[in-house]
PASELUM-319933 format. One record per residue (C-alpha): residue number from 1; residue in one letter; chain; x, z, y. Coordinates in steps of 0.5 Angstrom, whole numbers, plus 500, padded with zeros to 3 digits. Layout:
<nodes>
> NUM A A X Z Y
...
</nodes>
This chain:
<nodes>
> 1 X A 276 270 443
> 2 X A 278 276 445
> 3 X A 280 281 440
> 4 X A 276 287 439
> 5 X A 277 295 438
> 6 X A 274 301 436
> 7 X A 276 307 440
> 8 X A 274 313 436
> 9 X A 274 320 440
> 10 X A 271 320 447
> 11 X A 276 325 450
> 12 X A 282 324 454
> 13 X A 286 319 450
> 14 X A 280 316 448
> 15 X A 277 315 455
> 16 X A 285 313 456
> 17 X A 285 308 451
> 18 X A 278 303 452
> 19 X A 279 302 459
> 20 X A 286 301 458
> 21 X A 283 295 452
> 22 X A 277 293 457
> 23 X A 282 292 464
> 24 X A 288 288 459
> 25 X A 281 283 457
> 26 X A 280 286 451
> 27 X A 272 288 448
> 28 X A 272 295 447
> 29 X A 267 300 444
> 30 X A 268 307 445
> 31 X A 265 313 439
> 32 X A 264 320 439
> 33 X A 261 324 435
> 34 X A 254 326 436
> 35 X A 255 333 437
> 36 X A 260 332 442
> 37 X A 255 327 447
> 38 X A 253 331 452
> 39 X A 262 330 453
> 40 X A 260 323 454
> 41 X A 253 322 457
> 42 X A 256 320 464
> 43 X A 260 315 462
> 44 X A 254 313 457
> 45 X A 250 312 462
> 46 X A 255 308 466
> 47 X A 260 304 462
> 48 X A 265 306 467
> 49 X A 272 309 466
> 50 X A 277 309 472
> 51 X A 285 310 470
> 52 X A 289 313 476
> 53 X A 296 315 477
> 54 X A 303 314 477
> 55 X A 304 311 470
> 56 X A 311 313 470
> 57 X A 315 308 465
> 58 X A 322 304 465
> 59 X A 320 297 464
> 60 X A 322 291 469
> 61 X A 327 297 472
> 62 X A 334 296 474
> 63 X A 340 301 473
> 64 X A 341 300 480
> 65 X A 334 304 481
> 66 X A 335 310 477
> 67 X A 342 311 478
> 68 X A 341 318 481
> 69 X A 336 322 478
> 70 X A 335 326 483
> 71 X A 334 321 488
> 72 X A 329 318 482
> 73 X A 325 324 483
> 74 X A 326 326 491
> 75 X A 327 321 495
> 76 X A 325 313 492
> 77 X A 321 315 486
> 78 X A 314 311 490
> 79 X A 319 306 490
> 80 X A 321 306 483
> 81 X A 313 307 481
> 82 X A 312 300 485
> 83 X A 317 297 480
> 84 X A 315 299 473
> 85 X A 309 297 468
> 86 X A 302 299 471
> 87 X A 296 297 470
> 88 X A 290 301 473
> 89 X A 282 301 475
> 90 X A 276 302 474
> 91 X A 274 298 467
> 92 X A 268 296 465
> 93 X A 267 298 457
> 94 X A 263 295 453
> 95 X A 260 300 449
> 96 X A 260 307 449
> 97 X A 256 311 443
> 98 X A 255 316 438
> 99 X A 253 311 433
> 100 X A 259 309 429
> 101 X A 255 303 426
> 102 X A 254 300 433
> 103 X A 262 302 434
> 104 X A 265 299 428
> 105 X A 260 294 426
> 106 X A 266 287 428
> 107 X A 271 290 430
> 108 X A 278 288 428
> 109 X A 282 294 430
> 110 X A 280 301 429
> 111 X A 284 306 433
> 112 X A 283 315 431
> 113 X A 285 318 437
> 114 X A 283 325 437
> 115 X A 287 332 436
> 116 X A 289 331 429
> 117 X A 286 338 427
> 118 X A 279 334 428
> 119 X A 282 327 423
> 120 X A 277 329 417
> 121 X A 270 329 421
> 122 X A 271 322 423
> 123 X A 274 320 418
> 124 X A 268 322 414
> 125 X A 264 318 420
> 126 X A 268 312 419
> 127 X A 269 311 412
> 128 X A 262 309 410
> 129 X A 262 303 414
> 130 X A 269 300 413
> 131 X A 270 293 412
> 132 X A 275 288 409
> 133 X A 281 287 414
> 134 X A 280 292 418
> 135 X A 286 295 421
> 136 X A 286 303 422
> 137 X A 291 305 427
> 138 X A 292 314 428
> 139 X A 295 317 435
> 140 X A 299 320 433
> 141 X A 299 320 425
> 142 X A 300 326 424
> 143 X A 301 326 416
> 144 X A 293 324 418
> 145 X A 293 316 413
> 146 X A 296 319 408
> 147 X A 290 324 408
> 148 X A 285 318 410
> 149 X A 287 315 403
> 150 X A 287 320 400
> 151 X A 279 320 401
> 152 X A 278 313 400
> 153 X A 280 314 393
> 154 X A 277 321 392
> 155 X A 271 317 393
> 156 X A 273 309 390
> 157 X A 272 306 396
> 158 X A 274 299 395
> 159 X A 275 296 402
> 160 X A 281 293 403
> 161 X A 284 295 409
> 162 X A 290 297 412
> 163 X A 293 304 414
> 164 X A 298 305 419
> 165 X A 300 311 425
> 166 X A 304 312 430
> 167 X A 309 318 432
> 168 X A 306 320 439
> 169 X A 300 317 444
> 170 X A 303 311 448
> 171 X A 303 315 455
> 172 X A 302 323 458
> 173 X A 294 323 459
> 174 X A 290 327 463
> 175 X A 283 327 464
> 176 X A 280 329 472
> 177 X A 273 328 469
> 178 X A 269 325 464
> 179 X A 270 317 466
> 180 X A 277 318 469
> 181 X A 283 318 467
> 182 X A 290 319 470
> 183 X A 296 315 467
> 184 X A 302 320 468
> 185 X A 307 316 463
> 186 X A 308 310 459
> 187 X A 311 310 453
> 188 X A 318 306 452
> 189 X A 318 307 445
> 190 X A 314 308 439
> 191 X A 315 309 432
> 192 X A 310 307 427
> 193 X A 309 305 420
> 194 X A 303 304 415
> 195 X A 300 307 407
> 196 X A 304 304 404
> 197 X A 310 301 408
> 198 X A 309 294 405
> 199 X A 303 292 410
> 200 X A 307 293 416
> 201 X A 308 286 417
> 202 X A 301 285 418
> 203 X A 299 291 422
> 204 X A 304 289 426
> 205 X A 302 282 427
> 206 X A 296 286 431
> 207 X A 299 292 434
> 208 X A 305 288 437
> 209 X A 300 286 442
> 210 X A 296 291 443
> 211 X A 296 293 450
> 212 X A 298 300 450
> 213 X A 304 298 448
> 214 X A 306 294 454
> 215 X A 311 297 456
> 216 X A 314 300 450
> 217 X A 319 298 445
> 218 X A 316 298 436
> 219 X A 321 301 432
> 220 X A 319 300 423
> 221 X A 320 307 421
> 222 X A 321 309 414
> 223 X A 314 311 411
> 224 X A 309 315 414
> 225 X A 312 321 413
> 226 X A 318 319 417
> 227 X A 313 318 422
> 228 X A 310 325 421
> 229 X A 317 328 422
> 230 X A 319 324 429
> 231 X A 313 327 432
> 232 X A 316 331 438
> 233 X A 310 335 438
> 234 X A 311 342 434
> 235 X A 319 342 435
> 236 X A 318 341 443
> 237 X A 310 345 443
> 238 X A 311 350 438
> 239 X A 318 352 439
> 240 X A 317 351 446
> 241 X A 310 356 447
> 242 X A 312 361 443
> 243 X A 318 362 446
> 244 X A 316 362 453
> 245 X A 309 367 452
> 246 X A 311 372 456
> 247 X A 312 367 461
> 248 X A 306 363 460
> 249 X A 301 370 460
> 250 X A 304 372 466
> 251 X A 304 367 471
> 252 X A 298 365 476
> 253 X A 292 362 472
> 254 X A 294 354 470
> 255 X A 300 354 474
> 256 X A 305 355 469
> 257 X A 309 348 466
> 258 X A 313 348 460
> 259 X A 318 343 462
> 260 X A 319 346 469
> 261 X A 318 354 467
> 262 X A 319 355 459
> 263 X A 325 351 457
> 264 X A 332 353 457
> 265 X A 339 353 454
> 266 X A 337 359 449
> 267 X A 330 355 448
> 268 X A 334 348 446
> 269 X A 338 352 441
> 270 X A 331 354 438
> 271 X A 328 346 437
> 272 X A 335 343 436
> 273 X A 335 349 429
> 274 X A 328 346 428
> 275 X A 330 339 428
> 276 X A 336 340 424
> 277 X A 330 343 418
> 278 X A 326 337 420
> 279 X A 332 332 418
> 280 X A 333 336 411
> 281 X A 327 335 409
> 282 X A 327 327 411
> 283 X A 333 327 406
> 284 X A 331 331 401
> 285 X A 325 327 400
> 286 X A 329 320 402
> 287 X A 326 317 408
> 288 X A 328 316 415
> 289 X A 327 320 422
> 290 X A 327 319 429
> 291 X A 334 321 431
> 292 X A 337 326 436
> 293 X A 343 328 437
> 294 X A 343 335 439
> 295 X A 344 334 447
> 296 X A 338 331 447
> 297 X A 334 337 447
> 298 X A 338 340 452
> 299 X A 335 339 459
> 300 X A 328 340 462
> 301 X A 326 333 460
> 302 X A 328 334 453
> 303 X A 326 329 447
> 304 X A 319 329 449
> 305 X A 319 327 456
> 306 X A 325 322 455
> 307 X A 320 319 449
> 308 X A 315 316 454
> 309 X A 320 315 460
> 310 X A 327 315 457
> 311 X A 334 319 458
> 312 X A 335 315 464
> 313 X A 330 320 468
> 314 X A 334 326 463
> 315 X A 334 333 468
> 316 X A 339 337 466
> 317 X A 337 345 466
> 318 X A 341 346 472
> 319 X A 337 341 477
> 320 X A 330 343 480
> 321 X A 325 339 478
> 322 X A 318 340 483
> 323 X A 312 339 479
> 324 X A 305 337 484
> 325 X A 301 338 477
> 326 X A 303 344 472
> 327 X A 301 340 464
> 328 X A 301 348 462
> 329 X A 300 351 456
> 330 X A 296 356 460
> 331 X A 294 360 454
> 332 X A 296 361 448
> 333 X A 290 358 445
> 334 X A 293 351 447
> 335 X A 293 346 443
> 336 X A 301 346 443
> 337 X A 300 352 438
> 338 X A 292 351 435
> 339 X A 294 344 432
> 340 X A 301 343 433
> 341 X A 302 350 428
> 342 X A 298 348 422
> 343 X A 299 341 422
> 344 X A 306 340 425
> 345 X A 310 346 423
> 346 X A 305 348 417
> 347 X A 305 340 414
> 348 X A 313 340 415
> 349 X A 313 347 412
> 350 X A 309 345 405
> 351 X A 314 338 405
> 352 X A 319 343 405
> 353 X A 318 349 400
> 354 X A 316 343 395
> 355 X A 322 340 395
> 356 X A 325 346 396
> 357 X A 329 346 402
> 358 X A 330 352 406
> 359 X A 326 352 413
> 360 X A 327 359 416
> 361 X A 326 357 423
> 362 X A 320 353 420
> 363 X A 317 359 417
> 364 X A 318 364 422
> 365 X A 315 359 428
> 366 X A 308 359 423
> 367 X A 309 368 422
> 368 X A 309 369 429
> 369 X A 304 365 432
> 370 X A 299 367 426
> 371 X A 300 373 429
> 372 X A 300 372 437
> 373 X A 294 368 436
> 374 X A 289 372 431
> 375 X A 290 366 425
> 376 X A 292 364 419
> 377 X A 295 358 420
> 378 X A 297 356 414
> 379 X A 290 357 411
> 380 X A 289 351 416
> 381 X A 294 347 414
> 382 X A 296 340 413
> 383 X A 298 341 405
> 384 X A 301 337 401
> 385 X A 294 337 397
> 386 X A 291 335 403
> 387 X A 297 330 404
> 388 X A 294 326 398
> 389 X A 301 328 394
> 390 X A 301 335 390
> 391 X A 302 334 383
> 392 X A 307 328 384
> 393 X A 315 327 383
> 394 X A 320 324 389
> 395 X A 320 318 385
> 396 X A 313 318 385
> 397 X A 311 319 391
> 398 X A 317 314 395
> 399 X A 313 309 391
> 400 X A 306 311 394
> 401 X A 309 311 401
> 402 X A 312 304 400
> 403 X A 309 300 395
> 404 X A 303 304 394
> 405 X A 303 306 387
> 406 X A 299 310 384
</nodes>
């Protein structure tokens, strides 16, 4: 029997992730929420999604292949795309709809995939209807199961399943219009874990298989916490954006690429201070991160490009790098700031103020884009009451992370 999936957000990442399951043999059924149909209704109506694009990824490549990377992306990039992991089409999806009933009802494998900043509406949708061993799996996590478990107690729901989450989505996606995805990258390395770290075993006996992950490699990290921190997201897209706004601002519309057009060696020095704040509050907590060595944030690539392609495609400042498709920001209203603030750099800032570490980069980062963007991002942040945490010691919180002790 084929393995059956939820996909819950009808977006980007979503559409991406249905057709992705539908076309590697798996039966999928896509959800979005009612108010957001109107999105949806073309793919509603014809169960097609199609994926596109270069799908760039490292897999079944020789060394050989990408000895150079500026012939890498000049002169044989075709050839080398022809090599790599690619799976593309036009799916036919099993179901579409704003029925969370229909979309959960048998389904073994649920998969969040939406901006962290809309976590809580559909786990107000979903939580209703869960069963016992069903499997929750968040892209990316985004401290989003521990605010998951913190509403199934907060409302005794007994269902015993398992809660796990990822550090990033496991590819670059774009949507070209409702039923068409384009596959920029594949990740070739994903970390995860879940709440609590004891049910990793059994959360990976079905995520090792899960065909997104073709080409990538798993790497366990050290609580859900660890996989919050690893997110590259508010090192690269806050530090990034902010830095780069008259740049942004300036340029002509959706021409702009942060990667080709907003970092430098100046910038690289800005993340890698956020990083190492990052770091601190891992060890003064006692859990892992992903690890960076300074130089991997010192080129045009950086840790965020490199985590789906790997170092071997690194583009150093000094190299041109011709971009066909600008990703942008294109405003400062991008989600490279009203997400990754209060709930990247704002859920790291609460972490590191409650075990008292210092984070001035942290703090200055949130300050400026409040006051850029005409918010208070931290009266939208991922708190630690949110988190499901305030009121705990260390010790009490390590045990409910690992071993899910309350």
């Amino acid at each position: 029997m084929k393995s059956k999936a939820a996909v819950l957000g009808g977006g980007t990442c979503g559409q991406m992730f249905a057709a992705d399951l539908s076309l590697a043999g798996w039966e999928a059924r896509l959800y979005e929420l009612p108010e957001f149909r109107r999105n949806l209704e073309e793919v509603i109506a014809s169960k097609k999604i199609e994926i596109v694009g270069n799908q760039l990824n490292s897999k079944g490549l020789t060394p050989s292949d990408i000895a150079n990377t500026e012939a890498v992306i000049t002169e044989v990039l075709e050839q080398v795309l022809q090599k790599a992991f690619k799976r593309g089409g036009v799916a036919k999806v099993d179901v579409v709809t704003t029925n969370i009933e229909e979309a959960l009802e048998g389904v073994d494998l649920i998969n969040i995939c939406v901006p962290a900043i809309g976590h809580k509406a559909f786990f107000d949708n979903m939580i209703p209807y869960l069963k016992d061993g069903q499997i929750v799996s968040i892209f990316p996590d985004n401290f989003g199961s521990l605010v998951l478990r913190r509403m199934l107690r907060e409302r005794n729901v007994d269902a015993k399943i398992i809660v796990g989450g990822w550090d990033t989505m496991p590819g670059t996606f774009r949507l070209v219009k409702p039923g068409k995805v384009s596959c920029n990258t594949r990740a070739v390395d994903l970390r995860g874990d879940t709440l609590p770290s004891s049910d990793w075993e059994d959360f990976l006996k079905v995520m090792k298989d899960f065909p997104l992950f073709d080409p990538a490699e798993i790497t366990h990290g050290d609580t859900v916490i660890d996989i919050g921190l690893s997110n590259p997201n508010p090192v690269v897209h806050c530090v990034g954006t902010l830095l780069s706004i008259g740049a942004i601002e300036n340029a002509p519309p959706e021409s702009f690429d942060l990667y080709r057009d907003g970092l430098s060696p100046s910038i690289a020095n800005a993340m890698v201070a956020f990083y190492h704040e990052e770091c601190r509050i891992a060890e003064a907590l006692g859990v892992g991160i992903a690890p960076h060595a300074d130089e991997d944030f010192r080129s045009r690539t950086n840790i965020m490009v490199e985590h789906y392609v790997g170092k071997q495609f690194r583009i150093g400042f000094d190299e041109n790098w011709p971009v066909d498709n600008p990703t942008g920001p294109f405003d400062i209203q991008s989600r490279y700031l009203t997400e990754d603030v209060p709930v990247g750099a704002c859920g790291r800032y609460s972490l590191a103020r409650y075990f008292d570490v210092e984070a001035p980069i942290m703090e200055s980062i949130i300050e400026l884009t409040s006051v850029v963007c005409g918010r208070d991002f931290m009266k939208e942040c991922r708190s630690m009451e949110e988190m499901g945490l305030s009121g705990m010691s260390r010790d009490e919180i390590l045990g409910y992370l690992r071993e899910g002790r309350t």
